[in-house]
N, C-alpha and C positions, 0 to 999 in steps of 0.2 A: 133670554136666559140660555138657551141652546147655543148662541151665538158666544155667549161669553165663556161657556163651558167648551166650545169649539177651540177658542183663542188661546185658555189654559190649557189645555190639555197640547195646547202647538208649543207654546212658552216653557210647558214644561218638557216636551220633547228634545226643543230647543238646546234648554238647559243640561238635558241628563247625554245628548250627543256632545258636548262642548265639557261636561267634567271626563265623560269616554276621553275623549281626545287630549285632554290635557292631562288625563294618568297615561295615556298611551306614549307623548313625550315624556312624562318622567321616566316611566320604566325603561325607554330606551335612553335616556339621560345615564341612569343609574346603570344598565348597562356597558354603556360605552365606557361611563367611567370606571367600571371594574375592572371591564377588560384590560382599559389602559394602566390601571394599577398592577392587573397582572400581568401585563406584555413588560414595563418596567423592573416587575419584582425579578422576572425570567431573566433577566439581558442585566442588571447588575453582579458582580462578583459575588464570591462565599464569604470574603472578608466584610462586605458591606453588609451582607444579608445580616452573616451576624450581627454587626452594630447596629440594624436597625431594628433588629427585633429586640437586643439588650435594651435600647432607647425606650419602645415602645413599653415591655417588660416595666421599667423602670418611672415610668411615663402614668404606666396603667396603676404601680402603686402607688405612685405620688397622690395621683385623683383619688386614688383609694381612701388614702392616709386623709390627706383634706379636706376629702366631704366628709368622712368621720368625725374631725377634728370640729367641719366646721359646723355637723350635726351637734356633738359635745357644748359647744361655745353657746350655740342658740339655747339649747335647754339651760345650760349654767346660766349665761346672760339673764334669761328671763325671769331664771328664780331669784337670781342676785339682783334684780333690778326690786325686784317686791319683797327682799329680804332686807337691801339696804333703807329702802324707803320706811317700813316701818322701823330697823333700828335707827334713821334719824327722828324719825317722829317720838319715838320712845328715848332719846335721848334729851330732845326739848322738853316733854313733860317729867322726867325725871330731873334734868337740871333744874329745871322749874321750883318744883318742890325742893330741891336742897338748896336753893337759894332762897325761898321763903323761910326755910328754917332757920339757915345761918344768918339772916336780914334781923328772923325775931331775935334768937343769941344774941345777935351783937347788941339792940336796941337795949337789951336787959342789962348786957355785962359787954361795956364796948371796953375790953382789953386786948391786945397784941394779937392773941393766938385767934379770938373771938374776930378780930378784923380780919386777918389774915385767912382764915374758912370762906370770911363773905366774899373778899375778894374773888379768891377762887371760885366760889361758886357761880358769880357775876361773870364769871370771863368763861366757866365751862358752859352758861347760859347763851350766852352770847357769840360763842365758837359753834354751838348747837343748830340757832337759830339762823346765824349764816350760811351754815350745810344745807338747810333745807333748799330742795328743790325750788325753783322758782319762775319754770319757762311752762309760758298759758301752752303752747302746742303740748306740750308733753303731760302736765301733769293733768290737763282738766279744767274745765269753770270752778269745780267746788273746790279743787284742793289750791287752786289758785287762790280766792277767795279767803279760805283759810287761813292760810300762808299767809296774806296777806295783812288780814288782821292783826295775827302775831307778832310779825315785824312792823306794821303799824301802831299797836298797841305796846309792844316793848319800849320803841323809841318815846312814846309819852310816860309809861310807866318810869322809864330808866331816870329821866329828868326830874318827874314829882320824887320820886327815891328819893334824888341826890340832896334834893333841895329838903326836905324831911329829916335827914340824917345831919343837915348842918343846923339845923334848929336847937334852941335847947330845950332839953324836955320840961323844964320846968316853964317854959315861954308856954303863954296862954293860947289856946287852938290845938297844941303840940296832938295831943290825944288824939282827936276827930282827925287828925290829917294822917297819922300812923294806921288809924282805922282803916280811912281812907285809902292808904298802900294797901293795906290787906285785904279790900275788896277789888283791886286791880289786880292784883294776885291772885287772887281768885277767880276772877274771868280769865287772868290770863291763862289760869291752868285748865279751865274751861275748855278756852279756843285752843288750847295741845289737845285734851282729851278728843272734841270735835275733829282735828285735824287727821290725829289718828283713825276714829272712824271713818274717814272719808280714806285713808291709805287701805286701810283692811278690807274696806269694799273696794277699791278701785283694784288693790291687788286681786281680791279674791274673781273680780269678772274679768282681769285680764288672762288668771291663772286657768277660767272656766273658757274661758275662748282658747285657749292654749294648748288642754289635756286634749282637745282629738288628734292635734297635731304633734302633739308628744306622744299618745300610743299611735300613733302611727311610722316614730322613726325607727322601732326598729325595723318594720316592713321595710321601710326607704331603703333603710344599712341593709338589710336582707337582701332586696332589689339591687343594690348599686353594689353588693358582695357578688351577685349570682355574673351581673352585665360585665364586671371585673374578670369574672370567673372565665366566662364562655368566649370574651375577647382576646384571655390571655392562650385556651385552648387553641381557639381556630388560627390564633398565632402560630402555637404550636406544631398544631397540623398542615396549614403554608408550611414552615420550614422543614415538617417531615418528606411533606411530598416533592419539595424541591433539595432535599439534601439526604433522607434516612434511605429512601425508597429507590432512588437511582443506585444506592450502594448494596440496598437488599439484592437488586437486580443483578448486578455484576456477580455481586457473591453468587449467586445460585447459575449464573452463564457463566461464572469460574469452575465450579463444581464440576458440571456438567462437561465441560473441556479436559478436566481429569479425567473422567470417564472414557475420554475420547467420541465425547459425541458432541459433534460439531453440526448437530442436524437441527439444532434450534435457530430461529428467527433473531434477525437483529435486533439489539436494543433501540427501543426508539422512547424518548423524552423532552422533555418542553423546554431543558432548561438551554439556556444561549450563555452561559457562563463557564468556569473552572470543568463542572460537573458535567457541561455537554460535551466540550471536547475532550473528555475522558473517556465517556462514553462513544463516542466519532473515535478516537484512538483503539479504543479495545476491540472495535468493531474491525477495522482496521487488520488489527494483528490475528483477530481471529481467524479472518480468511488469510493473510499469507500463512498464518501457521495450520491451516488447512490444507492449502493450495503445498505445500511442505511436506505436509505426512504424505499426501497421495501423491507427489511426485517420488516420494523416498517409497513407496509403495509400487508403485510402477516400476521402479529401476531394480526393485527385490525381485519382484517376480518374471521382469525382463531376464534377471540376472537365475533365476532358478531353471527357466524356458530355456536358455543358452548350455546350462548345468547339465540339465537334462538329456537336450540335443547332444553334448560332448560325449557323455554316458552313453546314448544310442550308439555313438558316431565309434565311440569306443566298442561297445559291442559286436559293433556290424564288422569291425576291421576284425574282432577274434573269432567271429564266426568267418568272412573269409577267408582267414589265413589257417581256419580247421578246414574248411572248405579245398583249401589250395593243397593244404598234407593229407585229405584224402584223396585228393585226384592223385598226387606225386607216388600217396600208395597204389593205386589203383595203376597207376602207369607202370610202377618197379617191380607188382607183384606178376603182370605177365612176361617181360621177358626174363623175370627168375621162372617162368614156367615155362618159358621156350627154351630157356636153356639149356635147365634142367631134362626136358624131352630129347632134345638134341644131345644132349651127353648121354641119355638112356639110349637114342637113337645109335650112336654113334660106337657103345660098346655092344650092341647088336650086331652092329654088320662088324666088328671086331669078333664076335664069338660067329660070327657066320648065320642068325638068327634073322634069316631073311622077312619069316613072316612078323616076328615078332618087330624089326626094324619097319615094315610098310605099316603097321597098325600105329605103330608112332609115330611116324609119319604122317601119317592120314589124321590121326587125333589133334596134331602139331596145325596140321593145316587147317581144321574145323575150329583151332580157339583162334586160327590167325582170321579167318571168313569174319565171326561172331563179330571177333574186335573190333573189324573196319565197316559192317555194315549195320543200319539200328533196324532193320525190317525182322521180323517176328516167323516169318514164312519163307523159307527154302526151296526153289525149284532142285526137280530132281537130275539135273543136267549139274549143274552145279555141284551135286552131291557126290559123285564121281573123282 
């Protein structure tokens, strides 16, 4: 016992490694295949995209429409199959009966109008009988059976009729063999009523095998509305992410470029189509229209720096040239004061103003000393 519980319990080991492993290839099945549907979807045009998702779109409501349709057809079918069946059965027994009627008529009062009834009634009899159903797969043992009788029995009946109505009624027997009709008439309306019973039950258990699967379609239509739904969505959403969302992108790294801010990251995207090389293009013009502004930004402020320098350059020349007219004052304004000494000098020793001439003198000579030398301290040799 131990041993056989050993063996299952290996068997079943066996087993539950070996479904591991063969979900483990499907899901990289289904993997790979996604991926491959997506590496395709990426690397087709926007014009195909479009048509394929129109196709799909269009596709998805086909199936829609169809299993609807062909949800509709199965329920119509089925009631029409148990709705025709008893109205042919209810037409056998009704022509039935109007043909025993117009049989009796005519037997009482065989005139024109009175034959002409039977006629018709024998023909809608007999149009009736040949609609019935008549294939054993379909209809059943009993209502085969049935059937069978009917059109087995008519065909006898039809003959004793004929050969009855060519009798003459005052011929001896005539009575008992018209009776006679009239109890084959009688079974025969019999074996319709029978027939009927056996439609009304065959219908009514195929109609009970049926209702769980007829309240169950609208769930179906429900279900195959919802799977419609979410397939047409995530269509959807494929074409957004490879067509709305590349363009959201740009629009908002357009934006941003107005602003003049070129500090955002490139666009980066999946797709290998129309849409990526736009995106590779815009990428593109963003930096030389970068590389652009900051070179035209360099040359401004190169050109302000130079601006500038000029401006100094200018300054500095009017500050030397005030530089240069003060020294030129600084130079003019002594020997207007030497001169001026020297002509005070000079009408000195004119008026004979000997002391007053050596003080000017001596004064003359102390701004001529100052002039030429920059030391701050006079020896008193010099002073003399």
């Amino acid at each position: 016992m131990r041993a056989f519980d050993t063996v299952t319990r290996s068997a079943n080991w066996t087993n539950s490694r070996k479904k591991a492993g063969f979900r483990h290839i499907l899901v990289r099945l289904g993997w790979g295949m996604f991926s491959y549907i997506k590496n395709q979807w990426l690397s087709i045009s926007l014009k195909k995209k479009l048509g394929a998702f129109s196709v799909v779109v269009i596709l998805v409501m086909g199936l829609s429409i169809a299993f609807n349709m062909l949800v509709m057809n199965f329920s119509l079918e089925s009631f029409n199959v148990i709705l025709n069946d008893n109205s042919l059965c209810y037409d056998v027994q009704e022509s039935m009966e109007q043909e025993a009627n117009a049989f009796e008529l005519y037997v009482r009062e065989q005139t024109w109008e009175n034959a002409k009834q039977y006629r018709l009634a024998c023909f809608k009899t007999e149009s009736s009988i040949d609609a019935l159903p008549f294939d054993y797969e379909v209809i059943g043992p009993e209502r085969y059976a049935r059937t069978w009788n009917i059109k087995n029995g008519y065909e006898g009946y039809q003959s004793f009729r004929d050969q009855v109505l060519h009798m003459d009624q005052s011929e001896e027997g005539f009575v008992e063999q018209l009776y006679r009709v009239y109890g084959m008439q009688g079974y025969l309306q019999t074996y319709a009523r029978r027939l009927m019973q056996s439609t009304l039950k065959e219908g009514k258990r195929s109609y009970q095998e049926k209702v769980p699967l007829l309240y169950d379609l609208p769930y179906m239509i429900m279900a195959c509305s919802v799977l419609m739904i979410i397939t047409v969505i995530c269509l959807t959403k494929l074409l957004s992410n490879t067509l709305i969302a590349p363009m959201v992108k740009l629009a908002h790294s357009s934006r941003e470029i107005a602003r003049n801010d070129f500090g955002g990251e490139d666009l980066v995207v999946e797709n290998r189509d129309e849409m990526g090389e736009l995106v590779q293009a815009f990428n593109k013009m963003k930096h030389a229209t970068e590389g652009y502004i900051n070179t035209l930004k360099e040359k401004n402020e190169m050109a302000e720096r130079l601006h500038k320098e000029e401006v100094d350059r200018i300054e500095m020349e009017k500050r030397l040239d005030a530089a240069r007219l003060e020294l030129l004052k600084s130079q003019i304004n002594p020997h207007f004061l030497f001169n001026t000494l020297n002509m005070i000098s000079c009408m000195a020793k004119l008026e004979e103003a000997q002391t007053t001439e050596r003080m000017i003198s001596s004064l003359g000579n102390l701004f001529r000393y100052n002039l030429k030398t920059s030391e701050q301290i006079v020896p008193p040799e010099s002073g003399a």
